[in-house]
C-alpha positions in Angstrom: -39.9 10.1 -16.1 -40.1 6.8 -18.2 -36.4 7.5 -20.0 -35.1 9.5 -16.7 -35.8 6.6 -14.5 -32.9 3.7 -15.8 -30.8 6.9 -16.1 -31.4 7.2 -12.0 -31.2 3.9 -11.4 -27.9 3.6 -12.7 -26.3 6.9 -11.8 -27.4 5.2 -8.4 -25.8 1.7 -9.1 -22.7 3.6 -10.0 -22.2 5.7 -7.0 -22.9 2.8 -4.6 -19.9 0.8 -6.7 -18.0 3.6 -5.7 -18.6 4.0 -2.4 -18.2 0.1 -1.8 -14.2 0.4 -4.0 -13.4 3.7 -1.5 -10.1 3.0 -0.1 -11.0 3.0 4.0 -8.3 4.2 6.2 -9.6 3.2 9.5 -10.0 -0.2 8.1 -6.4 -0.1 6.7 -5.0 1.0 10.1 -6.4 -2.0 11.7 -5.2 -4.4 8.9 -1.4 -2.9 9.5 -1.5 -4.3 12.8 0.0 -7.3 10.9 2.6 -5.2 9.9 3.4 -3.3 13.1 6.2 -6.0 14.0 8.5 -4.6 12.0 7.4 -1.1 10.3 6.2 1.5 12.1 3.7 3.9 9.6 3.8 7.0 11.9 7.1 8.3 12.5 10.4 7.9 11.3 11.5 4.9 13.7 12.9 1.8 11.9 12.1 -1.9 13.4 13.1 -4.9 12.0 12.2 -3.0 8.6 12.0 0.2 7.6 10.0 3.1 8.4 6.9 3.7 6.2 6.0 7.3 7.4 6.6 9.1 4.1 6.7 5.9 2.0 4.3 7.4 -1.4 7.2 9.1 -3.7 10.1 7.5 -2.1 12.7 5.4 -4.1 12.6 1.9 -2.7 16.0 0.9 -0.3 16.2 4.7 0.7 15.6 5.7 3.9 18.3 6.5 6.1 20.0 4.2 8.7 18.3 1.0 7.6 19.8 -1.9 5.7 18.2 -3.2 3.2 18.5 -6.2 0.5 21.1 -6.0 -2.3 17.8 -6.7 -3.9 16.0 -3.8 -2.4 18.9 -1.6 -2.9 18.9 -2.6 -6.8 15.4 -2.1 -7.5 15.5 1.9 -5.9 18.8 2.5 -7.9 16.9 1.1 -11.2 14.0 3.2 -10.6 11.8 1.7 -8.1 9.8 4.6 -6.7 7.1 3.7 -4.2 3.4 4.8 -5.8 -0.2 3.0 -5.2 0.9 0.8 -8.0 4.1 -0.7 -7.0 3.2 -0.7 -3.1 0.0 -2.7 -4.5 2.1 -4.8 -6.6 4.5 -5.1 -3.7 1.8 -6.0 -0.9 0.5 -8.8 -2.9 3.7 -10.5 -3.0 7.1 -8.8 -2.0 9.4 -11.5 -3.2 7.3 -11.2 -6.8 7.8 -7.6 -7.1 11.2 -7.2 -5.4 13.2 -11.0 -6.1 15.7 -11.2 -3.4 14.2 -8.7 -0.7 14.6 -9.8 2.6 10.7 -8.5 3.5 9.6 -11.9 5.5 5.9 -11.6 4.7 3.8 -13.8 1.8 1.4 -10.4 0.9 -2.2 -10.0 1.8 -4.5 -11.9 0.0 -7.1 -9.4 -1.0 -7.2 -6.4 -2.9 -9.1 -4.3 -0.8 -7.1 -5.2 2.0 -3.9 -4.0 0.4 -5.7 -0.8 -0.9 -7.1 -0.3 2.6 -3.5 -0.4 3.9 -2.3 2.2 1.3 -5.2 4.6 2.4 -3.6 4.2 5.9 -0.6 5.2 4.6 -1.4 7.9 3.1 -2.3 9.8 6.1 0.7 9.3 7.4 2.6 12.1 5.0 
């Protein structure tokens, strides 16, 4: 037990880092409430910005009927796919990721904030 025991301990440690870096949905739903002015996450209705029901795999400036920045527009047709890293880079600071976009929001200031967010949208296929 004398050698199993730090083994335990850390295979213990580990798990609980885990568990505390789990993307949480709930808590992501209730952190898009600041977004909720202008994006709606749960069906294909665009606001004041686009819709975000669908969001992981699309090209950015694509969805139908909305218009979007030159900017945003540029950034889809040079590539721009939306994926937990770009939305991540995105949600920290839009205007960093995207120059030019017309999104009027600063980003959230916490990491586990933005990856809450993107667990939210995730369950919204």
């Amino acid at each position: 037990m004398g050698r199993l025991f730090p083994l335990l301990l850390l295979t213990a440690a580990l798990a609980a880092a885990d568990a505390a870096s789990a993307q949480d949905a709930d808590r992501g739903q209730r952190v898009y409430r600041v977004c909720q002015p202008c994006h709606v996450a749960d069906r294909e209705t665009n606001k004041q910005g686009p819709h975000l029901k669908g969001v992981f795999g699309r090209p950015a400036g694509q969805v139908d009927g909305f218009r979007y920045s030159q900017a945003m527009r540029d950034a889809g047709a040079g590539g721009l796919v939306w994926d937990e890293k770009n939305l991540s880079e995105f949600l920290s600071s839009p205007s960093r990721k995207v120059s030019g976009t017309s999104m009027r929001f600063w980003g959230f200031w916490s990491q586990s904030e933005i990856d809450d967010v993107i667990a939210y949208l995730k369950t919204n296929p």
